[in-house]
C-alpha positions, -999 to +999 in steps of 0.1 A: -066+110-475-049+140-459-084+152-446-093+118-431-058+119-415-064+155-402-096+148-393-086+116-366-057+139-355-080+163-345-108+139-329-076+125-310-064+159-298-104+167-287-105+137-271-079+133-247-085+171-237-124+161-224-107+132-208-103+141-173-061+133-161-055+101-138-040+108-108-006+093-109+005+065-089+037+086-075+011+112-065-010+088-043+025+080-025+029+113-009-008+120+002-008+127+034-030+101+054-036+121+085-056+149+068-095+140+067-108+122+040-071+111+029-075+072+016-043+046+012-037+037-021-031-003-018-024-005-056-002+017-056+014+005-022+016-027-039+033-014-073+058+000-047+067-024-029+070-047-059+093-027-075+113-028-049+109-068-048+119-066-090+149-047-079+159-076-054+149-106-082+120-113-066+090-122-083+058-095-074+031-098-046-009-096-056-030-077-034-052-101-013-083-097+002-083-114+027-046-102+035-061-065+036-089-077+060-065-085+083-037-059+079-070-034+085-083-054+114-048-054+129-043-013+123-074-005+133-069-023+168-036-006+173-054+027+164-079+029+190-055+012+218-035+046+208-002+024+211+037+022+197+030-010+174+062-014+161+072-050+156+058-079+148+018-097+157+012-132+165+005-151+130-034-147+118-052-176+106-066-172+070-083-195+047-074-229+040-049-228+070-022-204+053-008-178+084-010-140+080+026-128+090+012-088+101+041-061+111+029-032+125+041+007+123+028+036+135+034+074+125+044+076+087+017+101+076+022+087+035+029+055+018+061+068+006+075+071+040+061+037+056+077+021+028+112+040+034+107+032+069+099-012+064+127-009+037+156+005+062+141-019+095+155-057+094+121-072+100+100-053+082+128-052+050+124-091+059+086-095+051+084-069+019+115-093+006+105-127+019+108-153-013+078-175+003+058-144+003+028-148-031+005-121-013-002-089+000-026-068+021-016-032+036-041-010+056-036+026+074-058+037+098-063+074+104-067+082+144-064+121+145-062+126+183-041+095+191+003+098+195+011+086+164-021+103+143-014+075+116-014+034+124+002+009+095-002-029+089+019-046+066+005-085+059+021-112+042+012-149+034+052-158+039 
């Protein structure tokens, strides 16, 4: 019985040492989006910002597809117009008539810091708190040459 027991101890210890590490989701937080080939993390975006909605006793967000369609659609337009985008778009259409509620941001180079940044501006700390809110899309678009070298969309169905 003591072999057997050493024996699974050992194929445990083997195991998780060919098992390559997962990157932590505090990790993806702090990657710097400007560099090249530097991707958003929307998961982990997501996990953040519903933390912060636990915090306030508010229920999470789910990640949306069609929400991140839109908050990359949005982004990417402020990116090549290489403009200041803080504030607020016109309401998006999306599928069976709900609205897409998209604040822009430009210039946070990591999730970490767009977050900090929605969190401590009224109507961004609005949407990430907003109790008709059930969904969530976020995008950033890289734009290397342009002012603000990193352009953020925040959407919302409420």
């Amino acid at each position: 019985m003591k072999r057997i027991f050493s024996m699974a101890v050992v194929s445990v210890a083997l195991a998780a040492c060919s098992t390559p590490p997962q990157p932590q989701v505090q990790d993806t937080l702090y990657v710097r989006l400007e560099q090249a080939g530097a991707q958003l993390d929307p998961v982990a975006g997501a996990s953040l910002i519903n933390a912060y909605r636990r915090a306030n006793g508010l229920p999470p967000l789910q990640l949306d597809g069609e929400l991140m369609r839109a908050a990359e659609v949005a982004a990417d337009r402020a990116a090549r117009e290489d403009r200041s985008t803080f504030g607020e778009m016109p309401q998006l259409p999306l599928s069976a008539g709900r609205p897409a509620h998209v604040k822009l941001s430009a210039g946070y180079l990591t999730m970490a810091e767009a977050f900090s940044g929605w969190r401590d501006v009224p109507l961004y700390n609005k949407a990430l708190l907003s109790r008709d809110a059930r969904s969530l899309g976020i995008a950033a678009i890289r734009a290397p040459q342009g002012k603000y070298r990193v352009y953020w969309a925040l959407a919302t169905d409420g």
